[in-house]
C-alpha positions as CSV (number, residue, x, y, z in Angstrom):
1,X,112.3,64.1,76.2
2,X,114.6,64.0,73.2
3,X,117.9,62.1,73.4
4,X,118.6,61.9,69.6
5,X,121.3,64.0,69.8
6,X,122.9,61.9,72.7
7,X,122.8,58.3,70.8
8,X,125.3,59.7,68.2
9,X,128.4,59.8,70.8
10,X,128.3,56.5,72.3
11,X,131.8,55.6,70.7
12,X,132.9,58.9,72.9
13,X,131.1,56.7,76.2
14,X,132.8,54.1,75.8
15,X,136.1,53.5,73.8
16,X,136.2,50.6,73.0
17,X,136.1,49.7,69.4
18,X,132.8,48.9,67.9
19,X,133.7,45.6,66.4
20,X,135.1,44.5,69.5
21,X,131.7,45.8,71.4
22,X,129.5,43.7,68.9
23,X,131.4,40.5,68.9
24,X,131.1,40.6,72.9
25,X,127.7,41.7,73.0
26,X,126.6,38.2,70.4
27,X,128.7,36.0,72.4
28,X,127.1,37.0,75.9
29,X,123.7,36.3,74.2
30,X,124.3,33.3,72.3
31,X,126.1,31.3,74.8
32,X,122.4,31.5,77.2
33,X,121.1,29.6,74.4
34,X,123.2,26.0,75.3
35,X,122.1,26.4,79.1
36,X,118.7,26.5,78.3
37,X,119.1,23.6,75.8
38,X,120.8,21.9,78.5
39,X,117.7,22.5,80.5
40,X,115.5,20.7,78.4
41,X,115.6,16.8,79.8
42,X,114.2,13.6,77.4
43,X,111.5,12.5,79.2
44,X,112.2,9.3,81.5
45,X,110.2,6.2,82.0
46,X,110.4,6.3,85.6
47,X,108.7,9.4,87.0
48,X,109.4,8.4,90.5
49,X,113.5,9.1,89.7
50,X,112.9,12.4,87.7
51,X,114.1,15.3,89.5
52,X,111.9,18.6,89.0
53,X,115.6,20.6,89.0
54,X,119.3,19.2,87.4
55,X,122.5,20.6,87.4
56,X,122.1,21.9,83.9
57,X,119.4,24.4,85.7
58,X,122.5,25.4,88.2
59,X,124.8,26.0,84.9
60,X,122.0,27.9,82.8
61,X,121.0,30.3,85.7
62,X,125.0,30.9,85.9
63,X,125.9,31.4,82.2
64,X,122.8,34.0,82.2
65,X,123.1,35.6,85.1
66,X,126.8,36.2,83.6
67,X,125.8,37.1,80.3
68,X,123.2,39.2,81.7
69,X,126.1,41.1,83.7
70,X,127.9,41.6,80.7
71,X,124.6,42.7,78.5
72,X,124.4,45.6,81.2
73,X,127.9,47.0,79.9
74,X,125.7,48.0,76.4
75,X,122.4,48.9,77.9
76,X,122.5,52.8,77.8
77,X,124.4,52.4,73.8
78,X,120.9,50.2,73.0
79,X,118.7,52.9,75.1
80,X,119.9,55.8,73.0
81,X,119.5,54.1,69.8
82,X,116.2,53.5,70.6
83,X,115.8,56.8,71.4
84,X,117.0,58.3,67.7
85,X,114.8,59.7,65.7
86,X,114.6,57.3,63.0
87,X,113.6,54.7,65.3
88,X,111.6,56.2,67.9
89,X,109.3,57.7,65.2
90,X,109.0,54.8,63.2
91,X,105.3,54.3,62.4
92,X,106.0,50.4,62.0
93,X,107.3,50.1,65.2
94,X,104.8,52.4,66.9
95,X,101.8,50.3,65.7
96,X,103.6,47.2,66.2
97,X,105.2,47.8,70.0
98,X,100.8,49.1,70.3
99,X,99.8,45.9,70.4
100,X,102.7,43.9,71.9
101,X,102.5,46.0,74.8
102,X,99.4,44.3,75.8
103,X,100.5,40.8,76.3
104,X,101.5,41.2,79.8
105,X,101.2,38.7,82.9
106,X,97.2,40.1,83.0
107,X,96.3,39.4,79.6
108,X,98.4,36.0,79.1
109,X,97.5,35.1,82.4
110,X,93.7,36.1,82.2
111,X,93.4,34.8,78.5
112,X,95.0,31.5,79.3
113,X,92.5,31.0,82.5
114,X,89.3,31.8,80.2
115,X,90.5,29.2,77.8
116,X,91.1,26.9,80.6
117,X,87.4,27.2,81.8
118,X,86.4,27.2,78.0
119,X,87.5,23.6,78.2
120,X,86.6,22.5,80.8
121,X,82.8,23.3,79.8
122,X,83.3,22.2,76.5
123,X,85.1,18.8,77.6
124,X,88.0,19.8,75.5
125,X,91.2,18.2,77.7
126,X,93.9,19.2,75.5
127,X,93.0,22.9,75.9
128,X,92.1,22.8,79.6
129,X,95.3,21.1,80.3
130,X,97.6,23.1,78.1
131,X,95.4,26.8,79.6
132,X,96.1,25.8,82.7
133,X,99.6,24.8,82.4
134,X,100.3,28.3,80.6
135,X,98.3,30.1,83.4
136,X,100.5,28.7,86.3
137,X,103.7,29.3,84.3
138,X,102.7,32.5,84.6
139,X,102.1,33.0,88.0
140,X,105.3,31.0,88.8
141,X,107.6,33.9,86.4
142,X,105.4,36.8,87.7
143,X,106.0,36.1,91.5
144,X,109.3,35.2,90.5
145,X,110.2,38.5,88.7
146,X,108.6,40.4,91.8
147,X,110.5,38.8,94.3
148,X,113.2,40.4,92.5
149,X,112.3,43.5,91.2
150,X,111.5,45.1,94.7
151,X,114.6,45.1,96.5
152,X,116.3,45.7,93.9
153,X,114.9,48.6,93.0
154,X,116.8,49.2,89.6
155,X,115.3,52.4,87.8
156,X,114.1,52.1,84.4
157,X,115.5,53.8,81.1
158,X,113.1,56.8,81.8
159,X,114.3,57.9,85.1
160,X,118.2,57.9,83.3
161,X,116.1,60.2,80.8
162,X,114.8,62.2,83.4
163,X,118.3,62.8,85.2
164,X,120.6,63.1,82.0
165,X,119.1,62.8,78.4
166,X,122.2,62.4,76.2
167,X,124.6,60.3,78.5
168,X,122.3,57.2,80.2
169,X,123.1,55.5,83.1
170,X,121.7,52.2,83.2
171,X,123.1,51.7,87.1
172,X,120.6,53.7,88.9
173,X,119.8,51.2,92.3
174,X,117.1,52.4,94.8
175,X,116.4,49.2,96.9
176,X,113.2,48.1,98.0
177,X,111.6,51.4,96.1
178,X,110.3,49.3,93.6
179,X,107.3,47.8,96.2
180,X,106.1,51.5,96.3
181,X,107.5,53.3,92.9
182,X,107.0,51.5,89.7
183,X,109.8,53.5,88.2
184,X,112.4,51.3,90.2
185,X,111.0,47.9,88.7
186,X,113.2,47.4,86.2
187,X,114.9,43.9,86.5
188,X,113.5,42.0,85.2
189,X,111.0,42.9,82.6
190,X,107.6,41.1,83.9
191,X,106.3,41.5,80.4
192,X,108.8,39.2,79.0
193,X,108.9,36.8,81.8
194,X,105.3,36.1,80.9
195,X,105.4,35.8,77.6
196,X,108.6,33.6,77.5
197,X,106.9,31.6,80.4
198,X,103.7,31.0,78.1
199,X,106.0,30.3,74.9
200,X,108.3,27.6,77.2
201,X,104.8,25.5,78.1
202,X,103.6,25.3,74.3
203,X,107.2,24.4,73.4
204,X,107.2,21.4,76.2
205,X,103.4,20.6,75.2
206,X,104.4,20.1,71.7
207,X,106.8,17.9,72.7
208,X,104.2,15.4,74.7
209,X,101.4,16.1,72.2
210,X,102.5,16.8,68.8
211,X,106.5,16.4,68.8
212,X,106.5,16.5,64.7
213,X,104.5,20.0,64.8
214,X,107.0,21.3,67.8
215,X,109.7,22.2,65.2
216,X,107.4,25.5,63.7
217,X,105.1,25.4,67.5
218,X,108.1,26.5,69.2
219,X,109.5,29.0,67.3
220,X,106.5,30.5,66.3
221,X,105.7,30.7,70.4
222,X,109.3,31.9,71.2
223,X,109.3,34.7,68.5
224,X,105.9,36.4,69.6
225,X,107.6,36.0,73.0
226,X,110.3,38.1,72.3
227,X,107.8,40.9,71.2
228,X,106.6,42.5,74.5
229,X,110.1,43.1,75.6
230,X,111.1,44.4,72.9
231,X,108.1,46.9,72.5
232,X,108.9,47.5,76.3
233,X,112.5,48.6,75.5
234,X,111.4,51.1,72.8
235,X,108.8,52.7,74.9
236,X,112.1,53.6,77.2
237,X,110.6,51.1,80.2
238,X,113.6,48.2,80.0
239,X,116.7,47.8,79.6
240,X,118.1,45.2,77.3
241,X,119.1,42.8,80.2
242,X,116.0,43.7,82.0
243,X,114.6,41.3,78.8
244,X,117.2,39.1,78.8
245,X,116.7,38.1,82.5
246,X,113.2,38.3,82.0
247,X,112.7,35.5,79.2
248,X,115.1,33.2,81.3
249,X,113.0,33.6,84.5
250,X,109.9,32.8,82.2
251,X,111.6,29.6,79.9
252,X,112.2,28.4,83.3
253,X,109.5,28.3,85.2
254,X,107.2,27.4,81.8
255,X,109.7,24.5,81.2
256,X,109.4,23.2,85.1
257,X,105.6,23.6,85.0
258,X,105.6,20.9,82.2
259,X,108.0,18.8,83.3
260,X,106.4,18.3,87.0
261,X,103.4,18.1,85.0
262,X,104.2,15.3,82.9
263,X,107.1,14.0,84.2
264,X,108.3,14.6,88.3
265,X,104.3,14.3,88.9
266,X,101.9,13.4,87.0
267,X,98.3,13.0,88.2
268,X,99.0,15.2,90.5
269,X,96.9,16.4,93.0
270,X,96.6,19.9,91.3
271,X,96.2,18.3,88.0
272,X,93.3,16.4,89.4
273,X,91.6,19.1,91.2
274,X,91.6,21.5,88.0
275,X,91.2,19.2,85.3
276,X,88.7,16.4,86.6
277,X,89.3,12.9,86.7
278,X,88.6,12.6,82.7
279,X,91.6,15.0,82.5
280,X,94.2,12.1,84.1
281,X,94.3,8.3,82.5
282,X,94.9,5.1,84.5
283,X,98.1,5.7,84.8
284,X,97.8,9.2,86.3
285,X,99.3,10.6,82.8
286,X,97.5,13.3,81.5
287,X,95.5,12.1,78.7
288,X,97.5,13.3,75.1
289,X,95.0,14.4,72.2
290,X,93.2,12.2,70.3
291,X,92.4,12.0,66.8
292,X,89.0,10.8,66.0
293,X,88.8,11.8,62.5
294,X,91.1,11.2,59.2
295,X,91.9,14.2,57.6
């Protein structure tokens, strides 16, 4: 259904002046990124005194649940405009939301598992570790997502298309529908949980393996995260906050799965079982890459 017509009015929605509306919108989003940062710990000699969760992880899930809130204000102006002509039939975004679509918490999660078993057989510990880091990240952010996503019941962009094309309304609640209709699994976006949760584990790999290649690593990772929401909000299935609470649900548990990894817990039993006794040193550290060769 057409709702180009409908994204030319939103000034007549909601008075506010523009300016005002934009500066509000960029401060809601950038002030998640120093939670997050605070989220990130240096790593600690002492593993037995490393807590898996700090009170910066208290503060970030506040400051995003908030912004998130406030993201929610502007989610029917950012449905519409999707929905205008000159984006909806852009043949750029068409081919490239085609393809981001796809990575999803079955693909990551599928992909990440076949590499794990790739090195494994091949003896390759840096991949097998890493693969299987990435795979339970996955799992962690999926379950997450779903825990929430089915009570809530929030319906996605196309059901406010369905009910009124040219005024949205991003508020449309039906608990516990979402278990049984996948129309009311909106929040949050799965797809971007995943992604962000695969992204977060290369990012805090980096950091152990190769901390002078982690400042184009984790961009690069965070970027292509950003890709399947985004691809998801233009096919009219999320709303902008459904994404935004998605990629904090997946930083977080990607950033926790490296740090009890590597830091709470290392050696850990689940580390051992999966990745062999030549996957752990002496020292029940996972054992970093090694350069054999001068390049």
């Amino acid at each position: 259904m057409v709702a180009g017509s409908g994204g030319t009015n939103c000034e007549q929605r909601h008075p506010m002046n523009s300016h005002w509306k934009g500066a509000i919108l960029a401060g809601a989003i950038a002030l998640t990124a120093l939670p997050l940062r605070a989220q990130e710990q240096p790593p600690e000699r002492s593993p037995e005194k490393t807590p898996l969760f700090t009170r910066g992880d208290l503060i970030a899930a506040g400051t995003v649940t908030a912004a998130t809130l406030v993201l929610t204000i502007f989610d029917d102006d950012i449905a519409m405009r999707l929905r205008q002509d000159d984006v909806r039939e852009s043949s750029l975004l068409k081919t490239s939301r085609s393809y981001a679509n796809r990575l999803n918490e079955s693909t990551i999660g599928i992909g990440s598992l076949a590499l794990y078993g790739i090195g494994r057989v091949t003896k390759q510990e840096t991949l097998a570790d890493v693969s299987i880091h990435i795979t339970e990240a996955v799992v962690v952010a999926s379950l997450a997502a779903q825990v929430i996503r089915g009570p809530l019941g929030r319906g996605r962009p196309t059901v406010a298309d369905s009910l009124n094309p040219d005024d949205y309304d991003q508020y449309i609640f039906e608990p516990f529908e979402g278990f049984s209709d996948r129309r009311f699994r909106a929040f949050p976006s799965i797809h971007t949980s995943s992604a962000f949760a695969a992204a977060a584990v290369l990012s805090g790999e980096s950091a152990h393996r190769w901390p002078n290649q982690r400042k184009w690593i984790a961009p690069l990772a965070y970027a292509l995260a950003a890709t399947p929401g985004l691809a998801r909000m233009h096919l009219n299935e999320h709303w902008a906050s459904d994404v935004l609470m998605g990629a904090f649900f997946g930083i977080t548990a990607g950033r926790k799965i490296v740090r009890y990894n590597h830091q709470v817990n290392p050696g850990n039993r689940v580390d051992r079982f999966l990745l062999g006794a030549g996957g752990v040193d002496s020292h029940n550290r996972t054992v970093l890459f090694e350069v054999k060769h001068k390049f």
